[in-house]
ZAMARGU-4260 file (C-alpha; in steps of 0.2 Angstrom, whole numbers, plus 5000, padded with zeros to 4 digits):
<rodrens>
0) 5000/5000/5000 | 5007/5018/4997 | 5007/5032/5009 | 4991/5038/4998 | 4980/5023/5002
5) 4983/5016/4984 | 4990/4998/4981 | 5006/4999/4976 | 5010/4999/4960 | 4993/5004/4956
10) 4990/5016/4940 | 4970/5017/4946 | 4963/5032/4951 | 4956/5026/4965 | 4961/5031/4981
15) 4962/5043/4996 | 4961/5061/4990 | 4960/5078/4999 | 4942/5078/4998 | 4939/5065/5006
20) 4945/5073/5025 | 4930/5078/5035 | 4940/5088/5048 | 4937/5074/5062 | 4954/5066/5065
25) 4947/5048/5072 | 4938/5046/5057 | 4947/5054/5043 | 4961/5043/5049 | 4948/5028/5049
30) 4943/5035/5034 | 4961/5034/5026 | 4960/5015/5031 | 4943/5009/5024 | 4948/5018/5009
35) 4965/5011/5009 | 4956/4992/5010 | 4942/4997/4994 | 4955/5003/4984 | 4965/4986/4987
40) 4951/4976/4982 | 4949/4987/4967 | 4966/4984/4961 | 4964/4966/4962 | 4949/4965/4953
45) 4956/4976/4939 | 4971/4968/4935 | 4961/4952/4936 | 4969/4945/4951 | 4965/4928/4955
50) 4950/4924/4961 | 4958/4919/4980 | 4966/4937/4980 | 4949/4945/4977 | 4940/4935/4991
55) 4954/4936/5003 | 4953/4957/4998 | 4934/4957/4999 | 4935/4949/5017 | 4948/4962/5020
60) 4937/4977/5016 | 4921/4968/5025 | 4932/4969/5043 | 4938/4985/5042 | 4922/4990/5035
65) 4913/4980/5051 | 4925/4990/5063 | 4923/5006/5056 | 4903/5007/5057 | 4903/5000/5075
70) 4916/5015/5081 | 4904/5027/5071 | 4889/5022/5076 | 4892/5021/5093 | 4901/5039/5093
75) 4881/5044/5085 | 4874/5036/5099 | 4886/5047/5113 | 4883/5061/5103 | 4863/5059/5100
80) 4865/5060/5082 | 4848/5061/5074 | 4851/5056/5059 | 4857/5040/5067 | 4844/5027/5061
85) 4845/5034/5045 | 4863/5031/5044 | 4864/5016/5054 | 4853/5008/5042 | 4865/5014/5027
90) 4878/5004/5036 | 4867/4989/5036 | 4863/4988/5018 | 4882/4990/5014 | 4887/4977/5023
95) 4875/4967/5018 | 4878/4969/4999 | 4896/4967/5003 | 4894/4949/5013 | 4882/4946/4998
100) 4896/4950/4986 | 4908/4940/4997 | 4899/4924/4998 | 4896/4924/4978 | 4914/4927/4974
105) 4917/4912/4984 | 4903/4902/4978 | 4912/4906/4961 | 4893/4912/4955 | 4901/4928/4951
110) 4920/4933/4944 | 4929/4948/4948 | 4924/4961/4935 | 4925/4979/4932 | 4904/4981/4940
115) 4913/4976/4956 | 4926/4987/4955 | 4915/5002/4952 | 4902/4996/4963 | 4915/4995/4976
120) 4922/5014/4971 | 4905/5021/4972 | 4899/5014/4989 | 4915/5020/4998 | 4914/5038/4989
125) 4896/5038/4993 | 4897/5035/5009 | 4913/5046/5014 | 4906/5062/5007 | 4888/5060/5009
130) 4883/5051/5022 | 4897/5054/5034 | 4900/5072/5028 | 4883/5075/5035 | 4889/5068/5050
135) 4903/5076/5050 | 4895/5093/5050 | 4881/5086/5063 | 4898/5085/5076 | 4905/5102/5071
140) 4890/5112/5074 | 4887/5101/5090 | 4906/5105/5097 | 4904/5123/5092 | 4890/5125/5107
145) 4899/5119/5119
</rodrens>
């Protein structure tokens, strides 16, 4: 992995980028992580890795995924978050889809294929600059009263 969250050797665009950082430290640098672990399953899917290394990278991204959205959303519950269920449900559906994802790329019912790697681009985008963006604003604004 480089210092930019890419996998080494990696000519895809995909990766961290400035845009990405919300201003809150414990997430950004989770953020840099979950990022970090997309954009290595990314790479093995487009350079057609073999189908072990997309599973093993898939599995990768589910953990750190899992680890991510049980540190945010107990930090929404601490800070009474009302947008919570809303985005606690977000979390849900993604890892769903990404277990879903998991268990057909092991069940060989699905190959890697450039879908996958987009699908796994967006939801990470998505998720970084909408969803926890708002969140992101939620414990500005909520800091700023204190």
């Amino acid at each position: 992995m480089s210092n930019d969250g890419s996998p080494q050797g990696s000519s895809q665009a995909f990766g961290w980028r400035p845009d990405l950082m919300l201003g809150i430290a414990p997430m950004d640098y989770q953020h840099r992580q979950l990022v970090a672990s997309a954009a290595e399953l990314h790479f093995v899917v487009t350079t057609k890795a073999s189908q072990h290394d997309v599973v093993k990278a898939t599995r990768d991204l589910i953990e750190i995924t899992r680890q991510h959205f049980d540190w945010e959303e107990q930090l929404m519950l601490n800070e009474r978050y009302d947008g919570y269920a809303a985005h606690k449900e977000h979390h849900d559906r993604l890892l769903k889809q990404l277990v879903e994802v998991e268990s057909e790329l092991e069940a060989g019912s699905i190959g890697s294929c450039q879908t996958l790697a987009l699908f796994i681009e967006t939801w990470t985008l998505q998720h970084l600059l909408i969803v926890d963006k708002a969140l992101a604003l939620f414990l500005e604004k909520s800091r700023m009263k204190v």
